[in-house]
Residue frames as qw, qx, qy, qz and C-alpha x, y, z in Angstrom:
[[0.518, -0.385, 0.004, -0.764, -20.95, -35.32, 18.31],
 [0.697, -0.065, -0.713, 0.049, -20.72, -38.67, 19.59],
 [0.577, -0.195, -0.588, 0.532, -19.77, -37.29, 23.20],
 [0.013, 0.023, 0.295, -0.955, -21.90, -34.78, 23.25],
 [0.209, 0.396, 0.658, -0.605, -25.52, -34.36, 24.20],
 [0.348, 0.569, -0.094, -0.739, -28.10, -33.41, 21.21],
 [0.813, 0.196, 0.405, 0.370, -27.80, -33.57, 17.87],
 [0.378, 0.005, 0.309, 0.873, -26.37, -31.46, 14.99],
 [0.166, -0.567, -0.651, -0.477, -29.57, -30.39, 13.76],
 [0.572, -0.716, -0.382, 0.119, -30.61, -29.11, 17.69],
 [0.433, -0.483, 0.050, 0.759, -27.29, -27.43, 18.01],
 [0.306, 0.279, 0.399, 0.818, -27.67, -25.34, 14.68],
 [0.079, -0.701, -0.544, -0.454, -30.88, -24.35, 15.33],
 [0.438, -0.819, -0.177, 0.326, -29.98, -22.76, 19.27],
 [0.411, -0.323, 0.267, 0.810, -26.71, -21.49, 17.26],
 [0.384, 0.527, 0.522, 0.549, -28.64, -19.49, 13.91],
 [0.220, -0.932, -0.279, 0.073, -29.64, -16.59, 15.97],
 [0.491, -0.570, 0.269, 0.601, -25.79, -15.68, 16.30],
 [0.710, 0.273, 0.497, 0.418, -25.31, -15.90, 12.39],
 [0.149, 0.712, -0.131, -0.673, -24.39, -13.16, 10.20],
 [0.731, 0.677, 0.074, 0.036, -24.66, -13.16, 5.99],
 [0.696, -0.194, 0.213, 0.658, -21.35, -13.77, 4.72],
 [0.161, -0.644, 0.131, 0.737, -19.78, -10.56, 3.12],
 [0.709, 0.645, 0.185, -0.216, -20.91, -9.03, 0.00],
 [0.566, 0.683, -0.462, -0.006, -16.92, -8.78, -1.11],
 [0.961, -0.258, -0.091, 0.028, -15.04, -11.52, -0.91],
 [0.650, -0.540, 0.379, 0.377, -11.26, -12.19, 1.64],
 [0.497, 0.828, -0.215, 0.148, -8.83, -10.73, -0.46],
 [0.791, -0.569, -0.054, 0.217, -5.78, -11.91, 0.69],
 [0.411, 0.857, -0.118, 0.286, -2.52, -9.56, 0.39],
 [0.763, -0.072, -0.197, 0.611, 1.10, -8.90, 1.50],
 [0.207, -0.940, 0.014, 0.271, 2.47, -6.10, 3.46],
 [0.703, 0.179, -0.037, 0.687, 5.98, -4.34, 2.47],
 [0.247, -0.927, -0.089, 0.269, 7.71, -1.24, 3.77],
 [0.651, 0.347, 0.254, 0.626, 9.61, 0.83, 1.19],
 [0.131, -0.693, -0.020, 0.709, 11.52, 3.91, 0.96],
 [0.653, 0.596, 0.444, 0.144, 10.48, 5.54, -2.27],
 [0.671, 0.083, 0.270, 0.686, 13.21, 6.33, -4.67],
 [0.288, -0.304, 0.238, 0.876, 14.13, 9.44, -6.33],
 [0.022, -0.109, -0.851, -0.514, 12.00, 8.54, -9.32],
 [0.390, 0.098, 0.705, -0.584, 8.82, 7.96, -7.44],
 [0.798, 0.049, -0.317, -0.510, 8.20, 5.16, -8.45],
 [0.544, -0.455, 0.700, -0.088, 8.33, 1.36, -6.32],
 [0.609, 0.307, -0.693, -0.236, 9.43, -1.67, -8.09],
 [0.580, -0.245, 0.710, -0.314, 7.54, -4.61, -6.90],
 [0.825, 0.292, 0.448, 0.183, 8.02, -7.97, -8.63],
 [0.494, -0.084, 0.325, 0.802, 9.00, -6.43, -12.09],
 [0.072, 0.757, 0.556, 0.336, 6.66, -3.46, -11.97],
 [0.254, -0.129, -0.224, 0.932, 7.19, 0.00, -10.82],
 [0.193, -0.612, -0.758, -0.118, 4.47, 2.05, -9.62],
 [0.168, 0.568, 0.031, 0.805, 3.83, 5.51, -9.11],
 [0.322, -0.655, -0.395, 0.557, 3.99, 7.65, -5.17],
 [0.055, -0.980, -0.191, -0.015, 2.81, 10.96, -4.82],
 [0.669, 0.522, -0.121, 0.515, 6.25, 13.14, -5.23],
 [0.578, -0.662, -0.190, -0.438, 5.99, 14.31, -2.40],
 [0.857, -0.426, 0.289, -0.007, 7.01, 11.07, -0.21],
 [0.706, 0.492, -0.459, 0.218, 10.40, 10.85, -1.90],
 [0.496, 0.128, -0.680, 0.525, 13.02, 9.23, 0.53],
 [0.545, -0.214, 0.516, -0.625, 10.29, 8.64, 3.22],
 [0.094, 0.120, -0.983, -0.105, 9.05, 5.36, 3.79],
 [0.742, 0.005, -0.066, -0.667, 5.42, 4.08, 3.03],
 [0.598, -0.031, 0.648, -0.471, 3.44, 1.16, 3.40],
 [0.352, 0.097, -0.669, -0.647, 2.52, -1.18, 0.08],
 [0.670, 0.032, 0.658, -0.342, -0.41, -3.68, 0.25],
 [0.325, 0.389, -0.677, -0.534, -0.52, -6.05, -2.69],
 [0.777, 0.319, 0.449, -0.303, -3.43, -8.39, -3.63],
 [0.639, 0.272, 0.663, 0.281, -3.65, -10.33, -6.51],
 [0.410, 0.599, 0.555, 0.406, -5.27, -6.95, -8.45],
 [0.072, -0.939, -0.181, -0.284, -4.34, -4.27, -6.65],
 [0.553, -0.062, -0.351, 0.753, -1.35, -2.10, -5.01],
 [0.276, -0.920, -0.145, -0.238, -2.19, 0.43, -2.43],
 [0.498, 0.327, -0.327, 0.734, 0.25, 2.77, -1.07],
 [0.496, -0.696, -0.501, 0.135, 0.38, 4.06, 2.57],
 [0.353, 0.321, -0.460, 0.749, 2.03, 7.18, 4.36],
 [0.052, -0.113, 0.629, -0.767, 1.16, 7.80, 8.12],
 [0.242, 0.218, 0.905, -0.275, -1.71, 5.81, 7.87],
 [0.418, 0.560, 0.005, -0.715, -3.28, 7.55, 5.44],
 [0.674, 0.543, 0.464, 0.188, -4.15, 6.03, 1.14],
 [0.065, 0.765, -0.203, -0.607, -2.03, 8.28, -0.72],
 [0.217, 0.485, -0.701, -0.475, -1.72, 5.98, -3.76],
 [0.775, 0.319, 0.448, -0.312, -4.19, 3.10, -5.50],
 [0.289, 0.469, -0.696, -0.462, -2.82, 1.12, -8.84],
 [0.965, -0.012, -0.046, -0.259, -4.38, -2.08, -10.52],
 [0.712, -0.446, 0.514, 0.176, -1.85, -4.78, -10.35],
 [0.725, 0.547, -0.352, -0.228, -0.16, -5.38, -13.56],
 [0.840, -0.194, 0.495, 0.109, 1.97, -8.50, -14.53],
 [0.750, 0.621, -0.055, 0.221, 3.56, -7.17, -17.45],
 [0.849, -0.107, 0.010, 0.517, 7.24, -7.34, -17.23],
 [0.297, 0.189, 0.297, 0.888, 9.31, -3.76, -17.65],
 [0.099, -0.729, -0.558, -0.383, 5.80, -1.74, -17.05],
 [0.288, -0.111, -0.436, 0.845, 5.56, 1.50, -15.39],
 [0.272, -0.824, -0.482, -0.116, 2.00, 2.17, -13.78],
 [0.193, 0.125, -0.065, 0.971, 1.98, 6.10, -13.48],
 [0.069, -0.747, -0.660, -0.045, -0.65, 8.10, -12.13],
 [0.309, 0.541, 0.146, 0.769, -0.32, 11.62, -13.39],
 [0.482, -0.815, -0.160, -0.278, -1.48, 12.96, -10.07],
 [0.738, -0.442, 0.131, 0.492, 1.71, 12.07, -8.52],
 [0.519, 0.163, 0.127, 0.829, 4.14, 13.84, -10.76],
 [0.297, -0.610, -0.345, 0.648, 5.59, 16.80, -10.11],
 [0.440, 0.819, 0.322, 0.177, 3.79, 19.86, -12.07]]
């Protein structure tokens, strides 16, 4: 502030009007991937495998992957929601996907 005009205290107060409340959920931050989903349908990310709608075999979808969560994408659409697991060998299934 040295080379500007004011002080800190003067600038906040003409800036507070602008403010917004900070979000009620906090920045998740997450990783994209584009996969073509196997036979199986299921994807294997890291050393989990994770259940797609049966459906979207050998089409390619969208993953997002946070810390606690994989979400699955197909033409822009949610077609698939799993917590994140970190057990080794695990296969997260959601009985909605499989074919009746």
């Amino acid at each position: 502030f040295t080379k500007m005009t004011g002080s800190r205290t003067e600038r906040f107060q003409t800036e507070r009007a602008h403010l917004r409340p900070l979000p009620e959920v906090a920045f998740s931050y997450g990783r994209w991937l584009s996969l073509k989903v196997p036979p199986n349908y299921h994807l294997t990310i890291g050393e989990v495998s994770y259940s797609v709608p049966y459906v979207l075999v050998a089409k390619t979808v969208e993953v997002r992957i946070t810390e606690g969560l994989v979400e699955i994408f197909h033409a822009g659409q949610r077609v698939g929601s799993h917590q994140r697991s970190y057990q080794t060998g695990e296969v997260v299934t959601d009985v909605a996907h499989l074919h009746p």
